[in-house]
N, C-alpha and C positions, 0 to 999 in steps of 0.2 A: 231419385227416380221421378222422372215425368208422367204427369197421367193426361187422358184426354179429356176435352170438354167435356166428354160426355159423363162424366162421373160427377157426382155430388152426393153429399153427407147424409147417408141412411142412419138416420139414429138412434142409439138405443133405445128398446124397449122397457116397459114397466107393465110387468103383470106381476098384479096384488101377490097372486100365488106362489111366483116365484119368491116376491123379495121377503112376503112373512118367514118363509122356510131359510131365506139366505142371510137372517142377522138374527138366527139362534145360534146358539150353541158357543162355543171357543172355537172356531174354526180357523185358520192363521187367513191374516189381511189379504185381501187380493193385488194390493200391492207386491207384498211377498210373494206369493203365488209368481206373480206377471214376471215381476225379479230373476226369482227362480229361473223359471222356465223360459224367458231370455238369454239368460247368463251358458244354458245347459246348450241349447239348440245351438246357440252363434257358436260356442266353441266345439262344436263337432261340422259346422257349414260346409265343408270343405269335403268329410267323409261324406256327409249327405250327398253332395254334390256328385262326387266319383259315386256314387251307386247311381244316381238316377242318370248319369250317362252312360255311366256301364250296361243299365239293363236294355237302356235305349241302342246300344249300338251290337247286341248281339237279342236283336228281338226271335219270339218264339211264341208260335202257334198255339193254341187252346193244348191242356193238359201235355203239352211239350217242355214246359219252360224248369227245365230243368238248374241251368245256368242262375236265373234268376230268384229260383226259391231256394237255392244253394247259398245266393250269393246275402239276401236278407235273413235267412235265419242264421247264416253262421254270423252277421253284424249283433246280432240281438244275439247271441249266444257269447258273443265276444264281448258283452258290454254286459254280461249277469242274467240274463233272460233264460226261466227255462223254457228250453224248445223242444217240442217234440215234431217231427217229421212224420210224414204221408197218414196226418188225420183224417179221418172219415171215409178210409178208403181211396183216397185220392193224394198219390205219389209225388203230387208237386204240391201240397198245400201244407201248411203247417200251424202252430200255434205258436207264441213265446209268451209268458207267464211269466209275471213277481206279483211278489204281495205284499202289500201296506204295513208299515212301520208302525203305524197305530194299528194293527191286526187284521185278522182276518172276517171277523164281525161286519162284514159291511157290505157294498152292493159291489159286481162285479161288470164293467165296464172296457169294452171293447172297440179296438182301432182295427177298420179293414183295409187291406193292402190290393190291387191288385198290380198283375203285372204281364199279363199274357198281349202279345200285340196280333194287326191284324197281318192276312195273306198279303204280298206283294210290297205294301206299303211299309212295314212295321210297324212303329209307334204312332198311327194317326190319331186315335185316341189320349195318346196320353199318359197311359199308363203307367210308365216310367214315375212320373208328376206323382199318381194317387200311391205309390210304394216307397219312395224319398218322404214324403210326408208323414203316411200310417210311421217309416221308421223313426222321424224325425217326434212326432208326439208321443212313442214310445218311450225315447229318450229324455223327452220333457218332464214325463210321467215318473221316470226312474228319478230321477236330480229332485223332485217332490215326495217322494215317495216316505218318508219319513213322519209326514206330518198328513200322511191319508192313510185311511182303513178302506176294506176290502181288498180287489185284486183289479189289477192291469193286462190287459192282454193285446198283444197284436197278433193278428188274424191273416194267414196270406191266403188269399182265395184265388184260384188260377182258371181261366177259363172261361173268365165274363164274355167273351165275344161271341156267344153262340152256343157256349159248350157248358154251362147253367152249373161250372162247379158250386158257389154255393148253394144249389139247390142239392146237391150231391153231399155237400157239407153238410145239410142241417139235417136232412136226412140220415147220415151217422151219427147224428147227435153232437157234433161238434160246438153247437152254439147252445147246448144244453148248460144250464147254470147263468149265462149272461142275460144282466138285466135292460143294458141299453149300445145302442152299436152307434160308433160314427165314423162318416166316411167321408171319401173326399171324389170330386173329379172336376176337370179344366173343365171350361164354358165360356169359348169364344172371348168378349172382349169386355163383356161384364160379371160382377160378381152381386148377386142378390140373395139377402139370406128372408125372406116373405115371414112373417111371424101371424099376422092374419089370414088365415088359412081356413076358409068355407068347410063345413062337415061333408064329407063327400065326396072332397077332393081329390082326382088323382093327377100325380106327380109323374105318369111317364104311361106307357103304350104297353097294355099287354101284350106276348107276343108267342105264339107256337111256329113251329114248321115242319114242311110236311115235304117230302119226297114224290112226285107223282110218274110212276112209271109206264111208259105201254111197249108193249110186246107183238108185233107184227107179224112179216113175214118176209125173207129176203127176196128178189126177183132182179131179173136183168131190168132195169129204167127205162131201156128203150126196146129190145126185141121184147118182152116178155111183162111190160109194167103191170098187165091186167094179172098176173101171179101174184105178185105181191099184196101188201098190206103195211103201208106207210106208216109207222109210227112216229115217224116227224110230225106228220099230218096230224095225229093224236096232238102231241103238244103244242102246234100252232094253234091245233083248236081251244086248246087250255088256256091262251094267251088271251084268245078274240074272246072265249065266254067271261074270263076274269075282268075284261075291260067293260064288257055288256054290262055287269054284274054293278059297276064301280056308282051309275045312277040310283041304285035302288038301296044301297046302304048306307049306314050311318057316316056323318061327315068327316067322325075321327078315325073312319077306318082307313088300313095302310096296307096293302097286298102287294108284295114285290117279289121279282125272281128270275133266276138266269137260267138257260138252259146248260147243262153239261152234259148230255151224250144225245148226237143228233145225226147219228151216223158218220162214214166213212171216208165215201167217195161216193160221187155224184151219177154213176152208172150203175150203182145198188139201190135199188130201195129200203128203205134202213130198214131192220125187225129189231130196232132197238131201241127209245130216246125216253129221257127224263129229265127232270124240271126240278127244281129244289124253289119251294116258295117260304116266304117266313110270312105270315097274318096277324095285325096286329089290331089294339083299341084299346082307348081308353077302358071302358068298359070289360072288364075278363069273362061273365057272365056272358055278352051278347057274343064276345068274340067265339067263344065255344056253344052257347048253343043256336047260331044264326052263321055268326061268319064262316065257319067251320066246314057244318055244313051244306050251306048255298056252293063255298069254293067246290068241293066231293061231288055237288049235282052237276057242276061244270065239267068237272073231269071226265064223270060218267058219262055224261052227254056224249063229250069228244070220242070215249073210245068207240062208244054205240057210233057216232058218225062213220068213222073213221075205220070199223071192222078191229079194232084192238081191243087186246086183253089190260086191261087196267090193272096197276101193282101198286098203294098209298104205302109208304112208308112214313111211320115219326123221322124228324130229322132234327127237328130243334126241341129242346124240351119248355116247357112250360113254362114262362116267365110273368110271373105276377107285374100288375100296378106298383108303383112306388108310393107307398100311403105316407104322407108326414106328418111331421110333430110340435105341433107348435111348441109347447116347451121346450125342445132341445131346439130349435128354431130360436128362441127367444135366449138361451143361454149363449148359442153361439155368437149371435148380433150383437152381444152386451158384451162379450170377448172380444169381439173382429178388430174392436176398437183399440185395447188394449194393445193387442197383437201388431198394430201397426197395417192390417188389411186394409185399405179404402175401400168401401161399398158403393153402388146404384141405387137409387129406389127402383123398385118394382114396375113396371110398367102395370097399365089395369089390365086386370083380366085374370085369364087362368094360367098359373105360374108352372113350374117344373118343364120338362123336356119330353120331345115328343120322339122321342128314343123308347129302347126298350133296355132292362140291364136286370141279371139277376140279384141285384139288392132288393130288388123289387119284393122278391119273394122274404127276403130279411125281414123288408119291413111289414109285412105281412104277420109276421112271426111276433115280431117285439119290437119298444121301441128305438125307432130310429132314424136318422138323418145323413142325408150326404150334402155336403157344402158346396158348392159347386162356384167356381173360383174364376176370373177374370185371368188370361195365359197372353195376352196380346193388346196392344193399345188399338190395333184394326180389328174388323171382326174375320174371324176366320172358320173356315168348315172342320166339324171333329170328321175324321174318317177320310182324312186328306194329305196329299203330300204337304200340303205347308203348315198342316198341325203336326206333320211328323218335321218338319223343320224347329215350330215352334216349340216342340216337347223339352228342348233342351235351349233354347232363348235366355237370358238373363233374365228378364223378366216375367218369365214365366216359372226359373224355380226358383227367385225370387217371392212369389207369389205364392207356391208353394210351402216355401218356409214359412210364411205367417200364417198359414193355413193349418203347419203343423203345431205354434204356437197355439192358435185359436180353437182347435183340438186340443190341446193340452191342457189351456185354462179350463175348459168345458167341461172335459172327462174330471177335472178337479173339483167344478161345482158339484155333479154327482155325485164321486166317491166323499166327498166330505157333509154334504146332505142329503139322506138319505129319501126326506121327502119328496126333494126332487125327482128321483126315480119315479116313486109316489106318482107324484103327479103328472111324469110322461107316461105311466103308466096309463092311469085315467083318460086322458088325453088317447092312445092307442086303443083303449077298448071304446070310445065315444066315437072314434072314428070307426068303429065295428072288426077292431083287432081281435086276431083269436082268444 
């Protein structure tokens, strides 16, 4: 495999903390380890492979993806995993479960799956990619499993694009007992895993949505327009105050939205149109109590303009910041290598994605990480037709395979050092984890 210039040797790390905690104990070589979990992944490549194009060529909507949480937990079910189906309430999500051959005494350690794609496009994101992998370290996990305590889990969370199932998950308690979660997602055409990581940091875009409706009144357009009451008119004016609005707030704010009902035919005056916005920031704090409501004075505005009855509906739920961890940050970079990943270094500045994703809310929760992996030697758009080309490239689930690799060794520094948890722990409440 070829790489492009633009790559070069991110090195691994050395924090004190880690390595005192990583040469106690009898814990088997991470030679063995890499061995292992080599030996397990390549010989299943090919299953890997038929899932992540399977899920990819019959893609499915938020809390639809039936097909696909069918088709990952009966692999993990067929390969010793217990699984249980529709956890937390939510009919496409599920869990699969073993546990360490050295017992159950230990920390519990979780791989997240998604696999829900978007409207029109299907798989622009990816997702295909983060569900072949989650299965792929699963099984890494399993071929080790002998020689780790505690418990392994992969996690299929359905819904990420808008529809905040894992917020719905933790909320049933599903991530109740796990000590550290990891995950995965494509990232254009490099892979950076940042280990120096400012207090304070956020790693992605808070984000809510909101429905904004107005309510008119019908009338003939042209005999009779003074009867009516325009609620197009309403939402135009929603557009022109959101753009007003866009000088007075903060820089990492993100306001976007399409209209979907805007009337009929063009000799009615509509008495009906809404707006579907999603609001986001770094900042979750300012996004709710500034962004939120400056948008609301805008709406009101409009319908007062406009003679309409204003109707705000939620429409997106809540999606937290993505807070990271340096320690598992620093476990995985000391893996990528093993695994056969090549890395980037970091460009300066502030790291993570200015996206929104409900991990966000995970990592709120406990600690955690997403790896976010190079899919293409060009740089390419997530949320695109040519990422939904790319989702199934050679080189992209290629890439993915070392990803589940690098998952694998990681979730094994954990389960087999306990401190470690320890000290992503520490790490997640310094960063002001719940």
């Amino acid at each position: 495999m070829s790489y492009s210039l633009g790559y070069c040797e991110q090195r691994p790390v050395h924090l004190p903390e880690i390595e005192d905690i990583m040469t106690s104990g009898n814990a088997p070589s991470k030679q063995t380890l890499s061995e292992t979990t080599t030996h397990a992944i390549e010989a299943v490549r090919s299953e890997l492979v038929k899932v992540a194009l399977d899920i990819h060529a019959h893609p499915e909507l938020n809390y639809q993806e039936e097909h696909a949480a069918r088709l990952l937990s009966d692999t993990l079910e067929k390969h010793g995993f217990q699984v249980e189906r529709g956890v937390g309430g939510v009919e496409t999500a599920f869990t699969a479960t073993l546990s360490g051959g050295a017992g159950n005494d230990g920390p519990t350690v979780a791989v997240l799956a998604e696999y829900d794609a978007l409207p029109d496009i299907g798989h622009g994101c990816g997702h295909n990619l983060i569900a072949m992998a989650a299965i792929g370290a699963g099984l890494g996990l399993k071929a080790n499993l002998d020689k780790l305590p505690g418990k392994v889990m992969v996690i299929g969370t359905p819904a990420e694009e808008g529809g905040g199932g894992k917020i719905r998950m933790l909320d049933g308690g599903v991530f109740q007992g796990v000590d550290a979660v990891l995950s995965s997602h494509p990232s254009s055409n490099r892979t950076v895993i940042p280990t120096e990581i400012p207090m304070g940091e956020s790693w992605s875009l808070a984000m809510v949505g909101f429905r904004y409706i107005f309510h008119g009144k019908a009338a003939h357009a042209a005999a009779m327009p003074h009867e009516g009451i325009n609620a197009l008119n309403g939402v135009i004016h929603l557009f022109s105050g959101i753009d007003s609005l866009r000088q007075h707030l903060r820089e990492d704010t993100r306001i976007h939205g399409v209209i979907t009902d805007g009337g009929r035919a063009p000799n009615v005056v509509p008495e009906y149109a809404a707006a579907n916005f999603m609001l986001r920031c770094r900042d979750r704090d300012y996004l709710n109590d500034v962004i939120v409501g400056r948008v609301l004075n805008a709406a009101e505005g409009a319908a007062a303009m406009t003679g309409c009855r204003l109707e705000v509906e939620e429409y997106y739920p809540f999606y937290e910041n993505v807070r990271p961890n340096s320690v598992i940050a620093g476990l995985l970079l000391n893996n990528a290598e093993l695994a056969g990943l090549p890395l980037n270094e970091p460009f300066p500045g502030r790291q993570g994605s200015a996206a929104s994703t409900d991990f966000g809310n995970v990592s709120q929760a406990l600690p955690s990480y997403e790896l976010r992996y190079a899919v293409s030697e060009q740089p390419v758009a997530s949320h695109s037709r040519e990422m939904t080309e790319t989702a199934i490239s050679d080189y992209a689930i290629n890439a993915a395979i070392n990803v589940a690799k690098t998952m694998t060794l990681t979730a094994c520094d954990l389960l087999l050092d306990p401190g470690l948890v320890s000290a992503a722990q520490a790490d997640f409440e310094k960063r002001g984890g719940a």
